[in-house]
C-alpha positions in Angstrom: -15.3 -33.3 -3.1 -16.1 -30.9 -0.7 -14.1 -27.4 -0.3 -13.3 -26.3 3.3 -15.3 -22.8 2.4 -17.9 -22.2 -0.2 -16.1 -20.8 -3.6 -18.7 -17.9 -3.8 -18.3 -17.0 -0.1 -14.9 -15.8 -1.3 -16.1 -14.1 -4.4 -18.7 -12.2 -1.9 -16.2 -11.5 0.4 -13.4 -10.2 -1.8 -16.5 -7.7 -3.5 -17.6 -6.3 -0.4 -13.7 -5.5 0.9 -12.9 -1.8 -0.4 -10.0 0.6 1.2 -11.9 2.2 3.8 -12.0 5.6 4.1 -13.9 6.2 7.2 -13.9 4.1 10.1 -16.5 4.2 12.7 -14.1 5.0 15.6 -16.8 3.6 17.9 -16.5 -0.1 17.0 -14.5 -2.4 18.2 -13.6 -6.2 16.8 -14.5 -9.1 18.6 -11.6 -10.6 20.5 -11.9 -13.7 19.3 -11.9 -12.6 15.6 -9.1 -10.4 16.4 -6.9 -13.8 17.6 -8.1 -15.6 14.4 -6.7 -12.6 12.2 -3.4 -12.4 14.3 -3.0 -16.5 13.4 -3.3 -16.0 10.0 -0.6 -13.5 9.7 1.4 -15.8 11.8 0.5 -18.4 9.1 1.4 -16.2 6.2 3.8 -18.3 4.1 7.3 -16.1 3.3 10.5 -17.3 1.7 12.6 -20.0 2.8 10.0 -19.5 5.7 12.1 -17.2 7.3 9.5 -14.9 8.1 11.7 -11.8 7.7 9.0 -9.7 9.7 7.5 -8.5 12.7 3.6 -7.5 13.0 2.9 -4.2 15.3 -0.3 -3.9 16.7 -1.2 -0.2 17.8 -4.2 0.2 19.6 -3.0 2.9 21.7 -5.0 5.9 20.0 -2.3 8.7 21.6 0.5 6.9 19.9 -2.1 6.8 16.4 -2.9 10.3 16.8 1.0 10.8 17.1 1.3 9.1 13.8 -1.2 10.7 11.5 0.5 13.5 11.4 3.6 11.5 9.7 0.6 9.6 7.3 0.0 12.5 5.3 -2.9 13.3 8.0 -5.4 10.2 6.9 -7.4 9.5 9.9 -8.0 6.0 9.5 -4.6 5.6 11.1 -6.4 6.9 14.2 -10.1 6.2 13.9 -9.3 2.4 12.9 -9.8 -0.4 16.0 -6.3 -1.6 15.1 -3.0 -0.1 13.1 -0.8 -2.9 12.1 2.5 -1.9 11.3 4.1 -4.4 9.5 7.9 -4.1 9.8 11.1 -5.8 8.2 14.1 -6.3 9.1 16.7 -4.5 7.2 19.3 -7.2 6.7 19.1 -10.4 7.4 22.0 -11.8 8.8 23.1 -15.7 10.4 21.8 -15.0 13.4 17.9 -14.9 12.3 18.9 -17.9 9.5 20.0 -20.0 12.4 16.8 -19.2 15.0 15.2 -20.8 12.1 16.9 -23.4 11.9 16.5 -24.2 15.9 12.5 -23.2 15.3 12.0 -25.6 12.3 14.3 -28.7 14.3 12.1 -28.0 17.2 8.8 -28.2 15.3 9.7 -30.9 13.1 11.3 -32.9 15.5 14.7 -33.3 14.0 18.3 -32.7 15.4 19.8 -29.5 13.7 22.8 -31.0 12.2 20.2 -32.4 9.6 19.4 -28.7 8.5 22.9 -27.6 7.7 22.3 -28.2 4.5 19.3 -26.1 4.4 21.1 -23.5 6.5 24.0 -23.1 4.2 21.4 -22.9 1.4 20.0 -19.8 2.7 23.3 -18.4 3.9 24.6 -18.3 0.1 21.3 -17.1 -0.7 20.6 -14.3 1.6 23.4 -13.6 3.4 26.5 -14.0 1.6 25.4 -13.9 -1.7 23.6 -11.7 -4.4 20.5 -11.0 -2.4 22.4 -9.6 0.5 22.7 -6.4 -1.4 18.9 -6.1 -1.7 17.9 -7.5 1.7 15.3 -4.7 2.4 13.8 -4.6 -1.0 13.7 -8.3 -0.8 11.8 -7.9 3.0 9.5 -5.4 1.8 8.2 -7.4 -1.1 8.1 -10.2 0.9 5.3 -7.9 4.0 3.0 -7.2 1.0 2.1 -11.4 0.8 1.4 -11.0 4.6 -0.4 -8.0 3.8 -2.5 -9.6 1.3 -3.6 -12.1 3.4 -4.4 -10.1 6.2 -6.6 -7.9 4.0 -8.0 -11.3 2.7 -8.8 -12.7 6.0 -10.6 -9.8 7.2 -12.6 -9.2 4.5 -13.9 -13.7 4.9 -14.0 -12.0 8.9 -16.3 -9.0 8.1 -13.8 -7.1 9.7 -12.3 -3.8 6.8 -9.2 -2.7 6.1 -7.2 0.2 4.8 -3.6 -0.6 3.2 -1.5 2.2 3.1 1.6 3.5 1.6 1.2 7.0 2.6 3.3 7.7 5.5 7.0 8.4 6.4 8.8 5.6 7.5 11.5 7.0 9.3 8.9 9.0 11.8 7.3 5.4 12.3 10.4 4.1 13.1 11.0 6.7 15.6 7.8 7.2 17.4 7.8 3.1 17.4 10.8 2.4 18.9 12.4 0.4 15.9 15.6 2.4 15.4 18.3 0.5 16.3 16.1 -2.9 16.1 17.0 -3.8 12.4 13.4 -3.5 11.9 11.5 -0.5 9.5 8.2 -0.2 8.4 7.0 -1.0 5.2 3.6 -1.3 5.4 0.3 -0.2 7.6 -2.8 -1.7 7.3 -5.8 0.2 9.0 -8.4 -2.7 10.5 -12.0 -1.8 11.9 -15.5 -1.2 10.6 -16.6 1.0 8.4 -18.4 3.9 8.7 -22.0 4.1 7.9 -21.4 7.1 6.5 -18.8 6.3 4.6 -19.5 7.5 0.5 -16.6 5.0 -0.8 -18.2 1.9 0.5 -21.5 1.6 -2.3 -19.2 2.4 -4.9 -19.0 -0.2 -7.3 -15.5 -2.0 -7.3 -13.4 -1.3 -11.0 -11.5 -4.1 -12.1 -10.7 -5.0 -15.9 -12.4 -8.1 -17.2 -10.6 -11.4 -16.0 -10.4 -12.0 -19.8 -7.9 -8.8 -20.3 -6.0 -9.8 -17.1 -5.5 -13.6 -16.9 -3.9 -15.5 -20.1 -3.8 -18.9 -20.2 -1.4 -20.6 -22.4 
């Protein structure tokens, strides 16, 4: 049975990703890469589906410049072709359970009444229930699969990526607009090309064996 890409194509892909640490601020990414990276995130799969999320892209270099000084001063922030900010939304609340509800009735094709069961579902889950008390938490863990798999399509895309925890979120949130939103920023992920000059990028990747790391039983 043929596979839709070639099992060592991912292998090769995921051993020539590494953090980044100097971007050549010179490059660009194609366009039409860029759309197929902003559809996968769109396509990243999230609990319930509810997608509890928002994807900024910051291309504007006076804003980046702005906000290395609140990333403990790492330049990729700047020198990347694209920040993406990934923010969460800080509690989710009936409103955002119910636009997808409509969403999911309009793609399926089935009248909303049908998903109250679903809704109510979530609504115990999320809202009303045990979870409600560790909405962000819940959010934020929930940005690091989109993360992931932005960082995982690039890398298949020859595009590289920085993740990065090393920043202040309330200054993002500021200089971003967010406050008042119910969105803050969990995660950034620098996007580009690498440097040629960049030390970090022949250094061999260090991982522990898959035999210390996965246990089948």
């Amino acid at each position: 049975m043929s596979t839709p890409i070639e099992p060592t194509r991912i292998v090769e892909a995921l051993q020539w990703r590494y953090a980044v640490k100097k971007f050549d601020s010179t490059r660009e990414i194609d366009p039409a890469i860029w759309e197929t990276i902003e559809e996968a995130l769109v396509l990243t799969p999230s609990s319930y589906g509810l997608q509890p999320w928002k994807f900024l892209v910051i291309s504007d270099r006076i804003i980046r410049a702005e906000l290395v000084k609140h990333s403990w001063g790492q330049k990729q922030v700047l020198d990347c072709a694209k920040l993406v900010v990934l923010a969460v939304r800080r509690q989710m609340t009936a409103v955002e359970i119910d636009q997808h509800i409509v969403r999911t009735a309009e793609v399926r094709g089935v009248p909303v009444e049908r998903l109250e069961g679903f809704r109510k579902m979530m609504i115990g889950d999320i809202v009303s229930g045990a979870r409600s008390d560790t909405s962000l938490e819940w959010a934020s863990m929930q940005s690091y699969i989109a993360l992931g798999n932005l960082m995982t399509t690039c890398a298949l895309l020859g595009v590289d990526t920085c993740p990065m925890e090393g920043f202040e979120p309330a200054k993002y949130d500021e200089i971003l607009g967010l406050e008042g939103t119910g969105l803050t920023t969990a995660v950034l992920c620098c996007v580009g090309h690498r440097a040629t000059d960049d030390g970090y990028a022949g250094s061999p990747k260090v991982r522990f064996l898959r035999s210390v790391v996965v246990e089948h039983r």
